[in-house]
DSSP file (Angstrom, degrees, kcal/mol; ACC not computed):
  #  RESIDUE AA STRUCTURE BP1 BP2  ACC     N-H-->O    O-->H-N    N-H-->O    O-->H-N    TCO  KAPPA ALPHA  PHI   PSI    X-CA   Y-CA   Z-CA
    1    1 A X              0   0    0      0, 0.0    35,-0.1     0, 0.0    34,-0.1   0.000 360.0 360.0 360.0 145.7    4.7   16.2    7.8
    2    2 A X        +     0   0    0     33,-0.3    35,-0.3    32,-0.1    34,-0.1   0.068 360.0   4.9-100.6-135.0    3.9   16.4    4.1
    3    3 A X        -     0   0    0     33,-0.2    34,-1.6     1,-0.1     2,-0.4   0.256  61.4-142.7 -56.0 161.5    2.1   13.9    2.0
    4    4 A X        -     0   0    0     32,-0.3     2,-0.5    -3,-0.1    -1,-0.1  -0.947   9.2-166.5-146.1 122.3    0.5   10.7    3.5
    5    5 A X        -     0   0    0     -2,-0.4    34,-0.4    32,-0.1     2,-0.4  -0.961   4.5-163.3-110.2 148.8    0.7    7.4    1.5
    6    6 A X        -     0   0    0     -2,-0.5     2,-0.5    32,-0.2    34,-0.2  -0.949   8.6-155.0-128.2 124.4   -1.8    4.5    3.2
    7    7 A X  E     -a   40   0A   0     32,-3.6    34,-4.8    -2,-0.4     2,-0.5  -0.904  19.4-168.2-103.6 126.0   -0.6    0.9    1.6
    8    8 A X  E     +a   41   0A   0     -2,-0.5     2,-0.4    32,-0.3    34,-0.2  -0.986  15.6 161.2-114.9 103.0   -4.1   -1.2    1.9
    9    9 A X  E     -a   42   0A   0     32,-2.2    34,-0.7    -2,-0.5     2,-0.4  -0.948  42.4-108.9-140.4-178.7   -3.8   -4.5    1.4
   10   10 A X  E    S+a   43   0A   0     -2,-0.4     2,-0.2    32,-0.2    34,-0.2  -0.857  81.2  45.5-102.2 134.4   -5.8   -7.9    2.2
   11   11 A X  S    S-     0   0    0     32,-2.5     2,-0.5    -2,-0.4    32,-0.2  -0.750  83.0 -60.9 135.1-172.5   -4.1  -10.0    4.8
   12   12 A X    >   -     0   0    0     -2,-0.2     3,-1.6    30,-0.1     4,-0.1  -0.923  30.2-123.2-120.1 146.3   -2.4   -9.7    8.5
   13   13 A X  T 3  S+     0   0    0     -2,-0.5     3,-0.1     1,-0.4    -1,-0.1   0.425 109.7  30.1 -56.4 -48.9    0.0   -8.2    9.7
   14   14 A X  T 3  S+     0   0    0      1,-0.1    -1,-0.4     2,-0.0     7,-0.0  -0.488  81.9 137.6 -99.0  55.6    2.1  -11.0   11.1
   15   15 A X    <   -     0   0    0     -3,-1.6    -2,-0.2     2,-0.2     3,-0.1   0.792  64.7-126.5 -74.3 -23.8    0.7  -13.3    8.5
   16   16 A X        +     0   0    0      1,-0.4     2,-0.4    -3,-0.1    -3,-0.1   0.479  63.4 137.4 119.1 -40.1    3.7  -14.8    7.9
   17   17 A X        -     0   0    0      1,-0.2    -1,-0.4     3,-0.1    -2,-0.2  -0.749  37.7-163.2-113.0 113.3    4.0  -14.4    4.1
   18   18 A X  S >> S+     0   0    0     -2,-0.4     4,-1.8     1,-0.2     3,-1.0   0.906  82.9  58.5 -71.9 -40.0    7.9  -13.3    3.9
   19   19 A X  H 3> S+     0   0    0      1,-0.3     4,-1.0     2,-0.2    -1,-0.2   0.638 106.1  52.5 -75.3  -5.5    8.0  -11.8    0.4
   20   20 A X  H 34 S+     0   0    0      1,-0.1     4,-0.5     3,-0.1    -1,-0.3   0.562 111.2  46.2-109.7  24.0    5.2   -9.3    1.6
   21   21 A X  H <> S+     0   0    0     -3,-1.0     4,-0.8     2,-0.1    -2,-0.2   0.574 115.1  45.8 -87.5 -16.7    7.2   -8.3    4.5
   22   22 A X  H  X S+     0   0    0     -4,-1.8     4,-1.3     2,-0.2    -3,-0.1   0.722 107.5  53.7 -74.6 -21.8    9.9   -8.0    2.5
   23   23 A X  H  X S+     0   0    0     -4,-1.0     4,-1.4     2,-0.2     3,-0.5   0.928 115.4  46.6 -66.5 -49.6    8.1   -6.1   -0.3
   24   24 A X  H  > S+     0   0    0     -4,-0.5     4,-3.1     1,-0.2     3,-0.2   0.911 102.8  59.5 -34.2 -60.6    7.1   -3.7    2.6
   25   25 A X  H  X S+     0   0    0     -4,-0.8     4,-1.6     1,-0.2    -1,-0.2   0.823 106.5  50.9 -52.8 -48.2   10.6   -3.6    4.0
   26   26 A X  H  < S+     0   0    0     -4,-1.3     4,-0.4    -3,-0.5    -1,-0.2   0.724 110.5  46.0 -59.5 -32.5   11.5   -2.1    0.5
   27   27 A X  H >X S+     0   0    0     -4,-1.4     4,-1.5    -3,-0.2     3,-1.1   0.964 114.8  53.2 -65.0 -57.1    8.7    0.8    0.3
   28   28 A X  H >X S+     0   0    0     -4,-3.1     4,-4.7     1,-0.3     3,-0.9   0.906 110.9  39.6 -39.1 -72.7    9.6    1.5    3.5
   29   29 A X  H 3< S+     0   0    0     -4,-1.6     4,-0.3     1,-0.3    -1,-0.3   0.536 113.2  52.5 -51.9 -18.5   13.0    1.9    3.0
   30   30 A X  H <4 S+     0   0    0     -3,-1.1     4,-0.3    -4,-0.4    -1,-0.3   0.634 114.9  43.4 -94.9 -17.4   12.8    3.7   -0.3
   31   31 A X  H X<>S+     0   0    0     -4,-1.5     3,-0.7    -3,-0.9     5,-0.6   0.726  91.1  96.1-115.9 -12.6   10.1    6.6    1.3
   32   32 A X  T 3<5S+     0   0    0     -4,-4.7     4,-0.2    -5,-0.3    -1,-0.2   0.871  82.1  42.8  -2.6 -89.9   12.3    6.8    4.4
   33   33 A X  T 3 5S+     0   0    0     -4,-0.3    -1,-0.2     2,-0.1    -2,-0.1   0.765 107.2  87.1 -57.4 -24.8   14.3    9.8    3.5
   34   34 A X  T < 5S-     0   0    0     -3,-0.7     2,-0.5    -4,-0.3   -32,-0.1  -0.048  87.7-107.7 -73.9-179.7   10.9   11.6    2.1
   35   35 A X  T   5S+     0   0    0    -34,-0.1     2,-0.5     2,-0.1   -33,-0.3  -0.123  76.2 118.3-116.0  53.8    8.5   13.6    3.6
   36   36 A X      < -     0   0    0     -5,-0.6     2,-1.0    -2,-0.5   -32,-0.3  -0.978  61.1-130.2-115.1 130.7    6.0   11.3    3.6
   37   37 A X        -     0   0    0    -34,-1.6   -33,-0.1    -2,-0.5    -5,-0.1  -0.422  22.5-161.4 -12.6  18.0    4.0    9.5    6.1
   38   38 A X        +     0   0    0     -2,-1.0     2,-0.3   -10,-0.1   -32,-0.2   0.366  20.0 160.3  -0.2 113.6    4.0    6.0    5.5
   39   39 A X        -     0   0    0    -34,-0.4   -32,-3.6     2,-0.0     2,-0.6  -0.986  26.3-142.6-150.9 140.4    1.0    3.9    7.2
   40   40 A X  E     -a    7   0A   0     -2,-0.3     2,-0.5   -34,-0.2   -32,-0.3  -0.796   4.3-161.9-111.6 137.0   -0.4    0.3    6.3
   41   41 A X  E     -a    8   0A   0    -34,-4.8   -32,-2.2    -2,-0.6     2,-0.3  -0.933  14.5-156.8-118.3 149.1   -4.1   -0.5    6.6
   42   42 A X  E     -a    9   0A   0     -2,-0.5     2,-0.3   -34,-0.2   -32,-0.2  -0.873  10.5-161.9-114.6 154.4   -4.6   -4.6    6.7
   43   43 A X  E     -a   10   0A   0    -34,-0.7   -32,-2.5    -2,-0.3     3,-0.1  -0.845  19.5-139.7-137.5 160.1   -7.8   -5.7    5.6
   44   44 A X  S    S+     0   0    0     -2,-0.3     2,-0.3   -34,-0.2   -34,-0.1   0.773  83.0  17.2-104.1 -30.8   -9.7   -9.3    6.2
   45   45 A X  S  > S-     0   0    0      1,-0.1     4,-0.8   -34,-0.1     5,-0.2  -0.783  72.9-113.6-138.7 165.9  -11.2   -9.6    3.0
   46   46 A X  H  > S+     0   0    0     -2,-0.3     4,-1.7     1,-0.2     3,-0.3   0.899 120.6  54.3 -79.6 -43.1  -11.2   -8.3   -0.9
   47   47 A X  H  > S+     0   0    0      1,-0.2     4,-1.6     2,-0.2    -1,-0.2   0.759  99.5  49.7 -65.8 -16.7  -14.4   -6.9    0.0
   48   48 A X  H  > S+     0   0    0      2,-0.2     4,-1.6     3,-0.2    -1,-0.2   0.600 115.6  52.8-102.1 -23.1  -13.6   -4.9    3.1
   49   49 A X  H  X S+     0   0    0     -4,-0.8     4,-1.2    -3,-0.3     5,-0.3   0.804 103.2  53.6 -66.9 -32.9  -10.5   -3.2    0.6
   50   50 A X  H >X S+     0   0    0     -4,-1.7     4,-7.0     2,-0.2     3,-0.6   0.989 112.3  41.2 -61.6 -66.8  -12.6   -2.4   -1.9
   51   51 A X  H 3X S+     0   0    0     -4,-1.6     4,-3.2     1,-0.3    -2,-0.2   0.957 111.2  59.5 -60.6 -35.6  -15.0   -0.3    0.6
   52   52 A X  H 3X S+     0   0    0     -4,-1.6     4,-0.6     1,-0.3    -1,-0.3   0.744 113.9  36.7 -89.5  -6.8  -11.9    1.1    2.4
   53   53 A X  H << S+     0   0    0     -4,-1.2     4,-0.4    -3,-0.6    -1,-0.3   0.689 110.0  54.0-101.0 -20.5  -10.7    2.6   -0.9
   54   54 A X  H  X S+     0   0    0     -4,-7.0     4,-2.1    -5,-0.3    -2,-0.2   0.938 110.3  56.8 -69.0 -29.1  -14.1    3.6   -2.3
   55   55 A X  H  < S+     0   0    0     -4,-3.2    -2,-0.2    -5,-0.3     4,-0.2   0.860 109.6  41.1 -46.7 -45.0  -13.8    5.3    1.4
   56   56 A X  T >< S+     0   0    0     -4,-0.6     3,-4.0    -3,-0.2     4,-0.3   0.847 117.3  51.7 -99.2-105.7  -10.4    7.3    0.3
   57   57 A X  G >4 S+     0   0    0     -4,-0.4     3,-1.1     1,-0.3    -2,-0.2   0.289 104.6  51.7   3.4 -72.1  -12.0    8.0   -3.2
   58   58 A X  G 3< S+     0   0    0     -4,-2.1    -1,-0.3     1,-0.2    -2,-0.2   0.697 107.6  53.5 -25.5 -38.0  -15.0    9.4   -1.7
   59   59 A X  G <  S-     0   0    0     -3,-4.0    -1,-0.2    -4,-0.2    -2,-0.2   0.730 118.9-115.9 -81.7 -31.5  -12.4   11.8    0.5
   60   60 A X    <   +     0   0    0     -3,-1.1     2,-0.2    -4,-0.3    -2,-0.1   0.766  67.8 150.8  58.2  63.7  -11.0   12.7   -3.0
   61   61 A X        -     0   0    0     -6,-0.0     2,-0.7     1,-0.0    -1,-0.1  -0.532  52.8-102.1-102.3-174.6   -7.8   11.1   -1.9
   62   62 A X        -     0   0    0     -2,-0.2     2,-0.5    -6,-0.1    -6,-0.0  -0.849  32.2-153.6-125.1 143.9   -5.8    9.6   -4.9
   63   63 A X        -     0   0    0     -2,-0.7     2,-0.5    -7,-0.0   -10,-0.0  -0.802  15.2-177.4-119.2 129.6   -6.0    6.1   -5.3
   64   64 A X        -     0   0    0     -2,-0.5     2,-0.4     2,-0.0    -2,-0.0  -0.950  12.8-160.6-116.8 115.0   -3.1    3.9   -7.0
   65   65 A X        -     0   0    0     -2,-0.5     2,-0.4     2,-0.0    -2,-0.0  -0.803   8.9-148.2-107.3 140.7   -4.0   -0.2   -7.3
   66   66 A X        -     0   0    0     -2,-0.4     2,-0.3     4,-0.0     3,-0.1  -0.751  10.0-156.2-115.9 144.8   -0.9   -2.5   -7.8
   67   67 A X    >   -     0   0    0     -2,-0.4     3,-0.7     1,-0.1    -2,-0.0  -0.942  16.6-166.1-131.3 104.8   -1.7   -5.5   -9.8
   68   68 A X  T 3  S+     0   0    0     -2,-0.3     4,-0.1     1,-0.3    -1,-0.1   0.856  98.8  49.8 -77.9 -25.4    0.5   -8.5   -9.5
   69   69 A X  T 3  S+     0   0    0      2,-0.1    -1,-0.3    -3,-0.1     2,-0.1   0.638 103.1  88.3 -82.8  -9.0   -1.1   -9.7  -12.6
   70   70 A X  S <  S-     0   0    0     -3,-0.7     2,-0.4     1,-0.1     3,-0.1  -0.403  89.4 -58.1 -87.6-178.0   -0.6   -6.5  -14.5
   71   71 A X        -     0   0    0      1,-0.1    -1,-0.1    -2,-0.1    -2,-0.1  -0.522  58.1-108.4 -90.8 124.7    1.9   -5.0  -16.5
   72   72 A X        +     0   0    0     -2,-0.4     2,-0.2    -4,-0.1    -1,-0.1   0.061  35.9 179.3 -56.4 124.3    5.4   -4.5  -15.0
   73   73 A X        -     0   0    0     -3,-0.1     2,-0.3     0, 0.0    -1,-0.1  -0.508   5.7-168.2-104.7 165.4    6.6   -1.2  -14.2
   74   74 A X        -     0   0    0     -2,-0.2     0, 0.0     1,-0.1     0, 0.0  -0.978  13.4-153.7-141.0-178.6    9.8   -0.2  -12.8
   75   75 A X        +     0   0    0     -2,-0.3    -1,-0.1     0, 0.0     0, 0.0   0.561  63.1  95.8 -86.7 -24.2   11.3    3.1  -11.2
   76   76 A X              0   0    0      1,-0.1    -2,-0.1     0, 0.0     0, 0.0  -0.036 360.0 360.0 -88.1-156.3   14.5    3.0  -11.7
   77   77 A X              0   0    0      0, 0.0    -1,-0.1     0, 0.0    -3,-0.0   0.211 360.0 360.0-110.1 360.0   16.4    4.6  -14.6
């Protein structure tokens, strides 16, 4: 396998909350065909995300934070 993406986010897993299973559903589907690893870490709290990415950081892994309150990006073209 090649590259390994970890999506971290606060909340459960069957929470419930459709639009982030659907937001999921889209990642998914877009890194499908790549040769990446795809894995989701759920977290209980803001604080217990925080440490489990100053944990990746620490690894020297590379860390990307999505901001729903920041400014909109897009991919496509």
């Amino acid at each position: 396998m090649g590259l390994e993406v970890k999506i971290r986010m606060v909340g459960r897993k069957n929470g419930g909350e459709q639009w982030l299973e659907s937001a999921y559903s889209v990642y998914e589907t877009r890194l499908k065909p790549t040769n990446l690893g795809v894995t989701t870490q759920y977290h209980k709290s803001d604080n217990e995300l925080i440490k489990g990415t100053e944990a990746d950081e620490n690894k020297n892994h590379k860390v990307i934070l999505l901001d729903p309150l920041g400014k909109l990006c897009t991919s496509e073209v």
